[in-house]
Every structure is written in C-alpha cells, then in structure tokens.
ROBATI-722154 format. One line per 10 residues: their letters; for each residue x, y, z of C-alpha. Coordinates in pm, whole numbers, plus 32768, in hexadecimal, padded with zeros to 4 digits. Example, Ala and Ser with C-alpha at 12.3 -4.5 7.8 and 13.67 -1.06 7.14 Angstrom:
residues 2
as> 84CE 7E3E 830C | 8557 7F96 82CA
***
This chain:
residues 379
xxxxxxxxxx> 1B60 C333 55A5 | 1B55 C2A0 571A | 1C0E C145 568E | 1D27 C216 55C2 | 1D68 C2F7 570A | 1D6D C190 57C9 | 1E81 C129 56C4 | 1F3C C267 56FF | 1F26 C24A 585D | 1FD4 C0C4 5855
xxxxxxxxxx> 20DC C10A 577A | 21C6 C1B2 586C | 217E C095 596E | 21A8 BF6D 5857 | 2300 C040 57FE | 2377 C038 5943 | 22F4 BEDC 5983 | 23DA BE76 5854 | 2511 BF46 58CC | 24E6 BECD 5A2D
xxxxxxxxxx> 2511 BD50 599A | 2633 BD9B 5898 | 26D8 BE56 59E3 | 26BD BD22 5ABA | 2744 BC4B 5998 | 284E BCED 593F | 289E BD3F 5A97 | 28A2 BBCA 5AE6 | 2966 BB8B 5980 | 2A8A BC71 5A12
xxxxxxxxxx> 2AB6 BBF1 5B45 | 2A97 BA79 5ACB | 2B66 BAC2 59C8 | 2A8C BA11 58F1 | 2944 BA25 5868 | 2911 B8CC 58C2 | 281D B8A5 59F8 | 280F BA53 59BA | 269A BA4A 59F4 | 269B B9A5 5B20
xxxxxxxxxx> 257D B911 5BEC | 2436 B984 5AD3 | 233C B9C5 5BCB | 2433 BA92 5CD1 | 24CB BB5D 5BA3 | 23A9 BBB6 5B33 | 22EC BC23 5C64 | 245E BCDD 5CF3 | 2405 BD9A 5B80 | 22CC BE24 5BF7
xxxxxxxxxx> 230E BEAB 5D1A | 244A BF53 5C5D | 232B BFDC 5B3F | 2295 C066 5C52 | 239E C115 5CD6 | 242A C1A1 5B9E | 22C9 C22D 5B5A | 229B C2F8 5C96 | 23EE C386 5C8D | 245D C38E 5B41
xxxxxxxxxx> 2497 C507 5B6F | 254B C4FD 5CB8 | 2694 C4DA 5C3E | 2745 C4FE 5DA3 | 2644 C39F 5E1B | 26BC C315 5CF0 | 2804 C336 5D2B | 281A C2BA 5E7E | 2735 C1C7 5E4E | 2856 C14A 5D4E
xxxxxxxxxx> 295E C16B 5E2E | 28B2 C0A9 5F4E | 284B BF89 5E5B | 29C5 BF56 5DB8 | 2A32 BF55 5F4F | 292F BE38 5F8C | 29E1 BD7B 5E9B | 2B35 BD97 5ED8 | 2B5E BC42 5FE8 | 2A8C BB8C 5EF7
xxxxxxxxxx> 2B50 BBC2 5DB3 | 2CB1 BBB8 5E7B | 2C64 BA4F 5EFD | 2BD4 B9ED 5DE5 | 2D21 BA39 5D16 | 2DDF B9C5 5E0C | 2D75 B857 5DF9 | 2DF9 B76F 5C9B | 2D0D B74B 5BA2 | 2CC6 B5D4 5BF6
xxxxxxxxxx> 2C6B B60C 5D70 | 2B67 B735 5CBE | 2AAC B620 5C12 | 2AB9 B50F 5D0B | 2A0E B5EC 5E3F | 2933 B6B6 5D30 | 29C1 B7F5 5D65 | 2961 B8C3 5C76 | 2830 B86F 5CBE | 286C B90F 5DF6
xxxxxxxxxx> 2937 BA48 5D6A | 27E4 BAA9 5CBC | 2735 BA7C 5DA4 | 282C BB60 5E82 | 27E7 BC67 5D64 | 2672 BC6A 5D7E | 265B BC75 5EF0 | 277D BD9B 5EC5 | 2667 BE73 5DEA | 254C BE3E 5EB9
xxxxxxxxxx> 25F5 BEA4 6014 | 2683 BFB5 5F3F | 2533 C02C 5EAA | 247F C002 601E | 257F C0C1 60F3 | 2552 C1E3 5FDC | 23E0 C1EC 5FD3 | 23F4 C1E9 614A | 24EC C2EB 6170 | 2420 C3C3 6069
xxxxxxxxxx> 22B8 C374 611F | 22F7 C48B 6228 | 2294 C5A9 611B | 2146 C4EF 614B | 20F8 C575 6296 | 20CA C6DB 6301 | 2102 C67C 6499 | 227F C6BD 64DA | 2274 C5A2 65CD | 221A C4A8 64C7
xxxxxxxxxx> 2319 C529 63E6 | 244B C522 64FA | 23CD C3EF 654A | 23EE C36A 63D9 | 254D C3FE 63B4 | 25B2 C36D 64DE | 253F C21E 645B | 25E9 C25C 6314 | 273C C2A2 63B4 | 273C C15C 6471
xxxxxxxxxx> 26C6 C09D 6336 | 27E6 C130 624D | 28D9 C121 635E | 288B BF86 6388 | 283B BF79 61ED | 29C3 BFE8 61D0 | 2A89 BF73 62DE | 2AA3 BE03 6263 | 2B22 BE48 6105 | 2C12 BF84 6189
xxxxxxxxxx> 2C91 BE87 628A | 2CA3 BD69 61BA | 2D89 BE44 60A4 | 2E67 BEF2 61E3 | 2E93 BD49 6262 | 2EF0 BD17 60E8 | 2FE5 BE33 60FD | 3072 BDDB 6232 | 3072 BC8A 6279 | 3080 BC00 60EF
xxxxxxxxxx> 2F7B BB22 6125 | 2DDE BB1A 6138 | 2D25 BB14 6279 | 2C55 BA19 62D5 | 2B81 B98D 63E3 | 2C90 B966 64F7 | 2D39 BAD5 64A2 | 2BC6 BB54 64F4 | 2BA7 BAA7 6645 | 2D0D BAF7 668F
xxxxxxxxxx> 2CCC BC79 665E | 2BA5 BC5D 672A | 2C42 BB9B 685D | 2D71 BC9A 6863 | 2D75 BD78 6983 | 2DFA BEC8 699D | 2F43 BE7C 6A41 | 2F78 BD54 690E | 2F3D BE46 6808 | 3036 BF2B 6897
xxxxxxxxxx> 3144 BE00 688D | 30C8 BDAD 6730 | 30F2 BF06 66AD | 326A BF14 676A | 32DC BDEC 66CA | 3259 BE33 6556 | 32F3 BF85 655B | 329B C107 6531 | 322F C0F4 63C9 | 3118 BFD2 6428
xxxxxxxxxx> 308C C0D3 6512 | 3071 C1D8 6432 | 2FCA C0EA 6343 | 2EBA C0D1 6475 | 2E9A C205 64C3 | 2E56 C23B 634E | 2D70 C147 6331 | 2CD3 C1F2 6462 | 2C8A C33B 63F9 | 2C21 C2DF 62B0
xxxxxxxxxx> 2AF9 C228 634B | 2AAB C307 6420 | 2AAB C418 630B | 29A2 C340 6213 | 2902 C304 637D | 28EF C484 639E | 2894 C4FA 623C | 2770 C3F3 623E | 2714 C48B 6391 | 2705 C617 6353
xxxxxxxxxx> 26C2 C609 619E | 2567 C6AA 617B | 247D C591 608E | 23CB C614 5F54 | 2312 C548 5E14 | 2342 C5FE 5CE4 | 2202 C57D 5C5F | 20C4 C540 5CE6 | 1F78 C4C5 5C2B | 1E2B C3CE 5C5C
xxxxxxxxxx> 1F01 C2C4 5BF4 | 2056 C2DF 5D2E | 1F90 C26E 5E40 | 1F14 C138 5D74 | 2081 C0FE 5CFC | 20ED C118 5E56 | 200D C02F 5EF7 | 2078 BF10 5DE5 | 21D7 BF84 5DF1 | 2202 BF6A 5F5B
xxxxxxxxxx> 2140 BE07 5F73 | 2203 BD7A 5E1C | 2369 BDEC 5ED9 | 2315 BD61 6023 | 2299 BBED 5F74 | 23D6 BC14 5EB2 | 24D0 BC60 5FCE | 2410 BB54 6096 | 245B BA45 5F9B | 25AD BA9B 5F33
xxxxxxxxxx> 260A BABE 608F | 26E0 B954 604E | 280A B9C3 5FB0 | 2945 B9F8 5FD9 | 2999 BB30 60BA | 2889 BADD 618E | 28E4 B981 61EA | 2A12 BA05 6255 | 2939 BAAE 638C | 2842 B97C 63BC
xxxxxxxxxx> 2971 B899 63E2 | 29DF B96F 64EF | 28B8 B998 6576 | 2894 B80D 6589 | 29F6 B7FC 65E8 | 2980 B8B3 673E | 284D B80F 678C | 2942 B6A0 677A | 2A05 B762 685B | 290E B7C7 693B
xxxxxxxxxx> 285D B641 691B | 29E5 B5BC 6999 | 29E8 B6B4 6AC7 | 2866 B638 6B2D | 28EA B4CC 6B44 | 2A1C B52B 6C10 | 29AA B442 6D37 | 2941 B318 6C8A | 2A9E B33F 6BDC | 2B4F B33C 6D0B
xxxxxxxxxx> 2AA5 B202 6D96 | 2B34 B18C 6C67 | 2C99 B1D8 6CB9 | 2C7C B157 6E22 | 2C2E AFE8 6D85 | 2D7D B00F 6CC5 | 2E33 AFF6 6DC3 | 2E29 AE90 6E25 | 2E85 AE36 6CC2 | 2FCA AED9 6CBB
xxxxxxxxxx> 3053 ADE3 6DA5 | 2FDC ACB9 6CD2 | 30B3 ABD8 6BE1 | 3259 AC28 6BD5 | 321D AD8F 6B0E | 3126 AE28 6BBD | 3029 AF22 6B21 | 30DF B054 6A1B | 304B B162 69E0 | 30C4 B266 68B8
xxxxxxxxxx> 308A B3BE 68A3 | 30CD B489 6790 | 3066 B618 6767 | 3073 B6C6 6630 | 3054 B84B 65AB | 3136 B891 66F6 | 32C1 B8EE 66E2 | 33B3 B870 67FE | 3460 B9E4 6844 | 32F6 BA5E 68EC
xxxxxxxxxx> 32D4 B915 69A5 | 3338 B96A 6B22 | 3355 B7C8 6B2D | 3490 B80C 6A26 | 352A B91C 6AF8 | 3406 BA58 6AAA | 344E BB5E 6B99 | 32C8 BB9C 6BC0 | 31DA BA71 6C49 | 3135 BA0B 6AF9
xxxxxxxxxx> 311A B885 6B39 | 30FD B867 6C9D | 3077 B6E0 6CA1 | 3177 B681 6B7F | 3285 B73B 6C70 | 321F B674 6DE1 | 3219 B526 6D03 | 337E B545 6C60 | 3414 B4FA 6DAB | 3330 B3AB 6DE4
xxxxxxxxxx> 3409 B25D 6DB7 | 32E5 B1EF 6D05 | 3301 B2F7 6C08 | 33A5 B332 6AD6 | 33E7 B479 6A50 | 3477 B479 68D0 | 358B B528 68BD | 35C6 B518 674C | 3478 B4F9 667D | 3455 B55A 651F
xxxxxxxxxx> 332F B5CB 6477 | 32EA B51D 6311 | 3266 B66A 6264 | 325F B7F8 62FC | 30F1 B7DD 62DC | 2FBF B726 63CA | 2F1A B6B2 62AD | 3040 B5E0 61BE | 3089 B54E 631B | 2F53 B4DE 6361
xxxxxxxxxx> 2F4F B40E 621D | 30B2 B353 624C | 300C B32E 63F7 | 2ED8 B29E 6379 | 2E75 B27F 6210 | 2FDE B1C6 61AB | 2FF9 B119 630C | 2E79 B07B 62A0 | 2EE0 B00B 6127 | 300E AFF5 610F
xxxxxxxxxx> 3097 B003 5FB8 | 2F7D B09E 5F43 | 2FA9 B201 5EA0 | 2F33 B31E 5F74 | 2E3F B39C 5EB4 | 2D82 B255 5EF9 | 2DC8 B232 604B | 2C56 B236 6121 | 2CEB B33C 623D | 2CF3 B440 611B
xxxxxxxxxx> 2B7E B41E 6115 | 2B6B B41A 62B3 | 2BD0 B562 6321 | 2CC5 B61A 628D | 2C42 B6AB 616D | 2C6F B71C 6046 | 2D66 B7FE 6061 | 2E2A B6CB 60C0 | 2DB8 B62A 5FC1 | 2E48 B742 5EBF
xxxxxxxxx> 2F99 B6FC 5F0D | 2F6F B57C 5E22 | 2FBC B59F 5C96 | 2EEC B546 5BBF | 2FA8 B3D0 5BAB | 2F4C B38D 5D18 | 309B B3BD 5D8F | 311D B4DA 5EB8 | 3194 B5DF 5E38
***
C-alpha cells in the first residue's frame, strides 16, 4: 500500500516534468522556426524544466499567477526572438544563434517563474511589514522584468529598428534638458508613445505592489517543491544568463567601464599629444590627422550653423588655418553599422565580400551583420 500511494504521489510531478520539457521544446521549435537545435543546450533545458514542474505544481490552481506568470515570460522574450529574426539565416548559423535564442527562452521561464514565486511568498508571513516589504520588492522586480522588452517593442515602433548596446548608454547619458529636445524634434505622437509606455509600467509596477498573494493549494509536499523549484530556477537563470537579450546589457555595461578605463588615462594621453607636436613640422606634408563622427546629423551641429552650443571644440577649431571643416561629406549608408563595414571591414580586404570582412566580427555586431544575404553580398 505505502509503494502504490508513493506511485500516486509521482505521477503528477513526472506529468508535469514531461509537459514542462515538451513546453520548452516546442517553445524553442516556434521561435527557431525549426525543430532543428529545438532542444537546445540538454543539461540547461532540462534543469529550466524543473524548476517550471515545480512551479506548475504549486500553482496549478491559481489561474490569475498563471496567467501573469505567462504574460511576463512571452515579454522576456520579445528582444530575443526580434533580433534573432532580424538577422539572415546564414549569419544565425555562423555566430550560433539559436543556440543563443534557447537559451534566451530558458532564462525567460526561470526569471518568470522566480519573480512569481517571489511576488506570491508574502501570503507566507503573517507580519504586515514583511509582506509590504515583499510587495515592494515585487513591484521593483516586475517593473525592471518589463521595461526592457516594453521599451525594446516602443524603439521597434518608433525608430524601425532594434536597440542595442549604444541606444542603452545613449538613454542613460541623456539629461533632462536633451530629452526635452529629443521629444520636440520627433513630434507629439512620440511623446504620447512615452508617456504610454510610462504609465503602463507604472501600472504592472502598481498591481504587483498592492495585489494581495494567495496559493490555492497547500500540502506536505509545497514546501519541498519549493525549495527544489527555487534552487533548479536560480541554477537555470544563472547558466542561461548568456544569451541574447542579456548581452545586449553586458555589452553596455562593458561599453562603460572602456569608457570609464579611457577617461582614467586622460593624462598619460595627453603627454602623448604634446610629443606630436614636433612631428608635424617634419618632412614637406607635415602630420594629418582625420576625424570622422558618425550617428550625428549636421542641422544640430552649432559648428554647421546650430543655433544652440552643441559642439563647442568642433566650433573654436573651424576657424583654425590648420583646420579643415568638410563642407560636403556623404555618408555611405543611413545607418552606424553598414558604415562601419565599407570604413573598416572593406577598407581592410578589399574586394572581399562583406560578409567576410574581419571588422564584422570586431565590433559591430550582428545586427550589422544581418543586413549581408545569404551570397555574402550587401544588401
């Protein structure tokens, strides 16, 4: 009798077990497109599956959790999926992106399945500080949980193209008085689209903060299932942590700290400089130096006639003999990163098609990188 209760008792975990695999297979399937490389990294599939098991198990009768917990999860996905369809099918295989995109969909469960539990752990505790505390928490956590993939779709909406580690740092370096400028010049509707944006977050930021927690079920077994939930969905978000919406962040991130490294050696650079200056009366030509900016448009340039001060160095230079200020330069491409390659990668081989050009690999990623056809050529 004790071994045919134990059997009972495993079946609904096995089931769930089972279902939590097909889910993250099929999942993977549909946004690959393809059941090729569907089941992802084994060992990271399979552990994001138990933590999911788990999950299902203590709320399988808390519909609303469920729900949510869906909603959140399909949001975590979003930048993932839309740069992975946005880049051709040859660049996919070459920097093992699907690869990637599944993991992207495993980590995108188990943040999913930890915010929830969190969110729901403050029917644990009968102090009402504890439980404030935990639904302050859990407003912060959804409101950061959603506000990459919301922005990254409003970006998409407005812009027509995907963020990436530069539109992050950009946002973040913006002060007040530029964002005001930024919203003037893109027009009334591209506010509204903010302010939009806005209150939605701060309504999922609200709901999570004031919606009283309950578990429909409760048994010997939930705390158990918790415990190897919680440790199976932290391992799992810990290892899939590489993928593609993520890197996005730890690119900017690294993009910073380079930026912060440059600003540390400002003196030894300017030594540097100082030595320069002997050379430039050497030999019959002298010393050139060419600079050219990118991502930047001529009619906010105070340099190109600006009413407001925007390139004050740029502006005190023009009027050096020694200076030359083009007048009439053309960019290749209206985008940073298909000028970079005809700058760099074609300037390097020439000859050689793009999509085998080194700089393509250097730094401007593969968003870049999308815009080659499948025959190597620009497209």
């Amino acid at each position: 009798m004790p071994f045919i209760a134990w059997v009972n008792a495993l079946i609904l975990p096995i089931t769930l077990y089972l279902f939590a695999v097909s889910f993250i297979f099929l999942t993977n399937a549909f946004l690959l497109g393809t059941y090729k490389h569907a089941f992802g990294h084994a060992g990271y599939t399979l552990l994001t599956a138990v933590g999911l098991a788990g999950f299902l198990y203590v709320f399988r009768k808390d519909r609303r959790d469920l729900a949510a917990t869906l909603i959140l999860y399909l949001l975590l996905n979003v930048p993932g999926a839309m740069m992975y369809w946005d880049a051709d099918s040859n660049v996919r295989d070459v920097f093992d992106l699907p690869r990637s995109l599944t993991k992207n969909n495993c980590c995108a469960i188990s943040l999913a399945v930890l915010i929830m539990f969190f969110t729901a752990s403050s029917c644990f505790f009968q102090n009402r500080f504890v439980q404030r505390l935990i639904r302050l928490v859990s407003a912060v956590l959804w409101g950061a949980a959603v506000s990459l993939p919301l922005a990254f779709i409003a970006y998409w909406l407005s812009h027509d193209g995907l963020m990436n580690a530069d539109t992050l740092i950009a946002i973040w370096q913006t002060n007040p008085s530029e964002a005001v400028e930024y919203f003037s010049y893109k027009g009334a509707m591209f506010t509204v689209g903010v302010c939009i944006f806005a209150v939605l977050l701060s309504a999922i930021s609200i709901r999570a903060l004031t919606c009283r927690q309950s578990i429909g079920i409760f048994s010997r077994a939930v705390p158990v299932i918790s415990v190897i939930m919680l440790a199976t969905s932290i391992a799992a978000a810990m290892k899939n942590a590489g993928n593609l919406t993520t890197n996005i962040v730890t690119a900017a991130v690294e993009k910073v700290q380079e930026l912060n490294s440059f600003e540390s050696k400002l003196e030894e650079r300017k030594s540097l400089i100082a030595s320069l200056e002997g050379i430039r009366e050497q030999g019959r030509h002298g010393l050139y130096v060419v600079i050219v900016g990118e991502s930047q448009t001529r009619d906010r340039m105070s340099a190109y006639g600006y009413e407001k001060e925007t390139t004050p160095w740029l502006t005190r230079q023009a009027v050096d003999d020694h200076f030359v200020l083009m007048q009439n330069a053309y960019s290749c491409y209206p985008k940073s990163a298909l000028n970079d390659q005809v700058l760099d990668g074609e300037a390097r081989y020439p000859g050689e098609p793009v999509a085998r050009c080194a700089a393509q690999a250097d730094g401007v990623g593969f968003i870049a990188r999308s815009r080659v056809d499948p025959k190597g050529q620009r497209v």
